[in-house]
N, C-alpha and C positions, 0 to 999 in steps of 0.2 A: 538850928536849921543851917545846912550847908550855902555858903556862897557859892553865888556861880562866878565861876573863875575864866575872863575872856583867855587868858596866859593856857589854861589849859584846856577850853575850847580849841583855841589855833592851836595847840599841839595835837589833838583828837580827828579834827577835818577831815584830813587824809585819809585815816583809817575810820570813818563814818563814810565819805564821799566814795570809797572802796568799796566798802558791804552795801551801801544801796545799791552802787553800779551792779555790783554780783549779783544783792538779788534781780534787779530789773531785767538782765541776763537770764537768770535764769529760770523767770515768769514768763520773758518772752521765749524760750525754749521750751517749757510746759508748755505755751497757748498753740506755740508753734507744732507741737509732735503733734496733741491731738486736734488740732485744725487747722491743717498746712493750706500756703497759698499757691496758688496752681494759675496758669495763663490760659486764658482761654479766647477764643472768640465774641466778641458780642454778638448775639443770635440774632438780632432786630433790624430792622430796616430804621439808619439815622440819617435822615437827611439835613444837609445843609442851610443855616440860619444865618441869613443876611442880615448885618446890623451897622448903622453909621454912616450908612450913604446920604449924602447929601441930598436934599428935598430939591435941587437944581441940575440931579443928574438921573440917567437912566442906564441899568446894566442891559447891554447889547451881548454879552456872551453868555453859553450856556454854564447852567452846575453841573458837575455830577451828580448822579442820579443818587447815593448811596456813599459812605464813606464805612470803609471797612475798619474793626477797633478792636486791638487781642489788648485785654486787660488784666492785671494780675492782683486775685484778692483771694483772700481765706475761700473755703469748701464754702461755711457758713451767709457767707455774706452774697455767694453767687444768687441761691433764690431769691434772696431779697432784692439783689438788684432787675435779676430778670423779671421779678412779679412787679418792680414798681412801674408806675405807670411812663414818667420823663424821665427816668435817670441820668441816661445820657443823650449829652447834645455835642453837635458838631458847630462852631461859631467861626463866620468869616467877618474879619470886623476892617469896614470901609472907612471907616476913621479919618477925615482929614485929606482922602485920595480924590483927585477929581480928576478930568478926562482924560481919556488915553489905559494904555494896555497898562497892567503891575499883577505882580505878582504875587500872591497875599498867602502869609502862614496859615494853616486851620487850622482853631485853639479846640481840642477835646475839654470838655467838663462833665463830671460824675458826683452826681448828687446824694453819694453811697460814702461813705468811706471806712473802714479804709481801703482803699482802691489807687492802683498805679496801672498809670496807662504806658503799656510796654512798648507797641506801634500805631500808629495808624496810617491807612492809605487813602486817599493821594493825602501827604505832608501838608505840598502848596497849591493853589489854585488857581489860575489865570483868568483873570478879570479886567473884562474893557468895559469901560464906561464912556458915557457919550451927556454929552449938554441934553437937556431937556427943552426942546424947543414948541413954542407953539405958533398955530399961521391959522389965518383966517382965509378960504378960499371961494369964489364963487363957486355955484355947482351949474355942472351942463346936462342936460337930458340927450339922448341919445336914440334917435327912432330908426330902430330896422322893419325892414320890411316894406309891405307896401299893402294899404286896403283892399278889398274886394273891389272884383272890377265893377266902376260906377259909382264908386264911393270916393270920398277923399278926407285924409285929417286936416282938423283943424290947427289953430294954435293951442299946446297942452297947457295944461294950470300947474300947478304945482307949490306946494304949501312950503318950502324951503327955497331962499335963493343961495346966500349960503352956509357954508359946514366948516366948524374949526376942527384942526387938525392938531393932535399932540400927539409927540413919542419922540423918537430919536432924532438928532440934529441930522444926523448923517441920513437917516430918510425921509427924514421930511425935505430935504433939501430936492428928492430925487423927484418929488412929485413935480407934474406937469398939467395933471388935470387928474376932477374929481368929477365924474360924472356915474348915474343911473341911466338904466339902458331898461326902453321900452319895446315889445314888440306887438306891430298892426297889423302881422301877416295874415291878410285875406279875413280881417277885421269888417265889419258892415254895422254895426252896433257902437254905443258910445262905452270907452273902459274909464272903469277906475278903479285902481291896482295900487298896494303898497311893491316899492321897488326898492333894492337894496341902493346902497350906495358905495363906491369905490374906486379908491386911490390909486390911479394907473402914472407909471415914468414915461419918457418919451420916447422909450419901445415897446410902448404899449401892454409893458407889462404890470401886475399888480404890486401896489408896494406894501410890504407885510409892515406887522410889529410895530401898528400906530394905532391912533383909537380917535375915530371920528364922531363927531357930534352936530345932529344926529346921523344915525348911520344906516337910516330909512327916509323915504321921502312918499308921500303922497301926490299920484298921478291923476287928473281926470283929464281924458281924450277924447273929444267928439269927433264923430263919425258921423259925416254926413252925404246923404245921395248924389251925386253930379247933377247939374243942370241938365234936362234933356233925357235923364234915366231914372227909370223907376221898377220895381220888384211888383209881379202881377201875380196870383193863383192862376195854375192850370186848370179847366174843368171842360171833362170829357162831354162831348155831343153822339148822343147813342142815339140807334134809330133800332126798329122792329121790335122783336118779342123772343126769348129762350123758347129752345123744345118745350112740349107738352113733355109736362110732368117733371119739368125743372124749374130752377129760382134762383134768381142772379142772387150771392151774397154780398160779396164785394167787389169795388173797382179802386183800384188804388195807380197812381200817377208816379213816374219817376224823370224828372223831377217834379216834386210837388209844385213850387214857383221857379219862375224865369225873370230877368231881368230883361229888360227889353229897355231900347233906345232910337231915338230919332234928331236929325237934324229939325226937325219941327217941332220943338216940346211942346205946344201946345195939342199936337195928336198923341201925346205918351202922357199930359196930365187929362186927356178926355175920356182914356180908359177908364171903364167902371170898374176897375180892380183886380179884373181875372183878365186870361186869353183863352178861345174857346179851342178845340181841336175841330179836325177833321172828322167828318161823322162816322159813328165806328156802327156797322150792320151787326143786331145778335139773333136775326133769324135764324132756327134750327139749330142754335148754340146748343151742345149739350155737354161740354169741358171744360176746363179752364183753358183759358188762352194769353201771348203774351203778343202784343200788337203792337207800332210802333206807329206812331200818326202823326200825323201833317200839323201846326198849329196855324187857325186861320187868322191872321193878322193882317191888321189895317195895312194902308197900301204906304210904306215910308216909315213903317216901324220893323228896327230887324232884331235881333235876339243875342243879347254879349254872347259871345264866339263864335256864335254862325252857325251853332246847331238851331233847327227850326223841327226837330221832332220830340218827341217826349214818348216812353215806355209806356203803355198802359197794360195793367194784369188787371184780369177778365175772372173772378170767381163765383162758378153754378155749382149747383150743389141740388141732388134728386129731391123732389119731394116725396115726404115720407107720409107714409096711411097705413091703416089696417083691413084686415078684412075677416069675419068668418067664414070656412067652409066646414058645411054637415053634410052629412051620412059618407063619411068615405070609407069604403069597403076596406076592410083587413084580410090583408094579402099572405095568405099563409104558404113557408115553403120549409123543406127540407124534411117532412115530414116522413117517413120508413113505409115502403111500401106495406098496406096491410091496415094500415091503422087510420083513424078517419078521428078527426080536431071539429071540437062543439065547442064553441064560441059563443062567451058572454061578457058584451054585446059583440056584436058580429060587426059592427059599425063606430067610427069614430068622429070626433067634431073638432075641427082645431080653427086655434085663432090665432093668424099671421100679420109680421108687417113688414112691409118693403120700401122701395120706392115706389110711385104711383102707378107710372108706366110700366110696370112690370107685374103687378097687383092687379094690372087694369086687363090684361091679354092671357090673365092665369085662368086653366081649366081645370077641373075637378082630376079628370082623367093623369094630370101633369104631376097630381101628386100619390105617390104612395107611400101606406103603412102595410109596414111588414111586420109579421110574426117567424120569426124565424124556429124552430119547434126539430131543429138537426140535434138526434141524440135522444130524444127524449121519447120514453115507453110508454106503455097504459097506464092515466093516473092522472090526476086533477095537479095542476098547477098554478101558478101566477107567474107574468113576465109583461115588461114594459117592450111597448112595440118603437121599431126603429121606423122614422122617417124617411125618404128621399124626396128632397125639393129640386124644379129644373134653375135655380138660382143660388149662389150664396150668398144671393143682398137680403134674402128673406128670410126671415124669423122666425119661427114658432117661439109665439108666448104662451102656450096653455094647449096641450091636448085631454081632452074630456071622452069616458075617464084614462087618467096616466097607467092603469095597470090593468091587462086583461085575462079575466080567466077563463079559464081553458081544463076542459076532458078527452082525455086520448083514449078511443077505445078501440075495439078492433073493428073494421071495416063490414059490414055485410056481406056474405055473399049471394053476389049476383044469382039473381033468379034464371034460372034458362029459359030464354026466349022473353024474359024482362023486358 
């Protein structure tokens, strides 16, 4: 069995450490022809991964949205990196930095290999960071407006006094006041409202990129009546009676209630509720009407603003009936000289509805059925006869019967001295 000889190892080295090199050479020149690496873009949207900041600091400036990445790798290896899910990431590493502006390298990593990252853009990143500050602040409610007149607010409630504030040193310093803002305008009811709450500087502007706690407050504001004034129903005082053969349907008030007030409260809590108007005459009414009337009030009570009239609309409406009329004659025209129309039945019966007063003044004479018979030779037919009524408010529900028949034949003639 041969020894192995170190003396002739070390003289062989060289020329072993050679032919591996050769071939590694030239495996990596096969792998290389037929699966060359090529630079390309990364197709993906990689955004930037912040790591290392201090739990005592806050970044105050923005990232870029997107970090562009040409990477250089075999044909083969491209799908595999575009189909993986995280391949690459873009890494800004806060490490040790605390406040004030630096400017920070971004480390590419590719979870693929083999992969060489040729460029990427932006290189570095500017980053300011700020102390993380927090403050505790009373909070102030803030009331715009003013209630309805005759009302007044009370003191509001509200479920927060105060809201801690954290975010950046630099703005929180700026705050000046933290208050929600309520509105009473021409309020008369009690509210309660959830209302935002925020961070205003002392020009009264909002202070962004801080995070309030909490950042809602619960409001309940009583609204209550003045001494002296009170809210009363309007209700119309109507005298007489509508036209025959009409019917009040509605009356309706604008404004429905009034507030009304007195230097005597005790004649503004004596009221029974309502104020009456001026009495409104609907003799002979037969339309709607829109009337404007006096309110008759106690002597020392006057009305908030000093209007003392109120709109009333007036809605009549016909009363509506039916009625039969029988035997109306069938009114035959256009018939050709010569020829003479036998009619069966020769009479018709219909049954109408209108308004009343119009149903009530109707005469037989007032309506006619026609057969109109223009065109037509000797010879038995059928045709529905046309109507004329002296109203369009009247109906025909049912003429009996709807179709008349009829023989056209020739006329006689006349006998001399007939």
């Amino acid at each position: 069995m041969a020894k192995f000889s170190f003396k002739s190892f070390k003289k062989n080295l060289p020329i072993f450490l050679t032919s591996l090199l050769l071939a590694i050479t030239v495996w990596i020149i096969s792998v290389t022809a037929s699966d060359p690496a090529e630079n390309r873009t990364y197709p993906k949207n990689v955004p930037i991964e912040v790591v290392g900041m201090g739990t005592d600091l806050v970044r105050v400036s923005d990232l870029p949205s997107n970090v562009s990445i040409v990477l250089n790798t075999p044909q083969s290896v491209w799908e595999e990196i575009i189909n993986a899910q995280t391949p690459v990431r873009a890494i800004l590493d806060l490490s040790g930095l605390g406040a004030g502006s630096h400017q920070v390298n971004l480390q590419i990593q590719v979870g693929i290999r083999p992969v060489k990252v040729v460029s990427h853009s932006p290189r570095t990143v500017q980053v300011v960071l700020d102390s993380l500050a927090t403050r505790s602040i009373p909070l102030t409610l803030e009331i715009k407006g003013e209630p309805a007149i005759g009302y007044q607010a009370e003191t509001p409630k509200m479920d927060v006094s105060q809201v801690m504030v954290m975010g950046p040193q630099s703005q929180v310093e700026k705050i000046t006041v933290i208050k929600a803002i309520l509105d009473v305008n021409q309020a008369y009811e009690d509210i309660s409202r959830i209302v935002n709450i925020v961070a205003y500087d002392q020009n009264e502007m909002v202070v962004d990129d801080i995070t309030l706690t909490p950042d809602r407050v619960s409001v309940i504001q009583e609204i209550n009546q003045r001494y002296g004034y009170r809210d009363v129903i309007v209700s119309v005082t109507l005298e007489g009676q509508v036209a025959y053969g009409y019917r009040l349907t509605n009356i309706t008030v604008v404004p429905l209630a009034v507030t009304v007030y007195s230097t005597n409260s005790q004649i503004v809590n004596d009221l029974p509720g309502y104020v009456k108007t001026m009495p409104l005459n609907l003799d002979e009414l037969n339309d709607n009407v829109d009337v404007s009337l006096l309110l008759d009030l106690p002597e020392g009570v006057m009305v908030v603003g000093g209007n003392r009239t109120v709109l009333v609309r007036v809605s009549v409406a016909a009363i509506q009936s039916s009625m039969p009329l029988a035997n109306i004659p069938i009114e035959v025209v256009g018939l050709a000289p010569g020829l003479q129309a036998n009619l069966a039945p020769e009479m018709v019966t219909l049954l109408i509805s209108g308004p009343l007063h119009i149903l009530d003044e109707l005469k037989v004479e007032d309506v006619r059925v026609i057969l109109d018979l223009t065109g037509y030779r000797i010879g038995k037919y059928e045709l529905e006869p046309v109507l004329e009524l002296p109203s369009d408010e009247i109906v025909v529900n049912s003429i009996q019967p709807p179709i008349i028949d009829f023989e056209i034949i020739r006329a006689p003639t006349p006998t001399p001295g007939g």
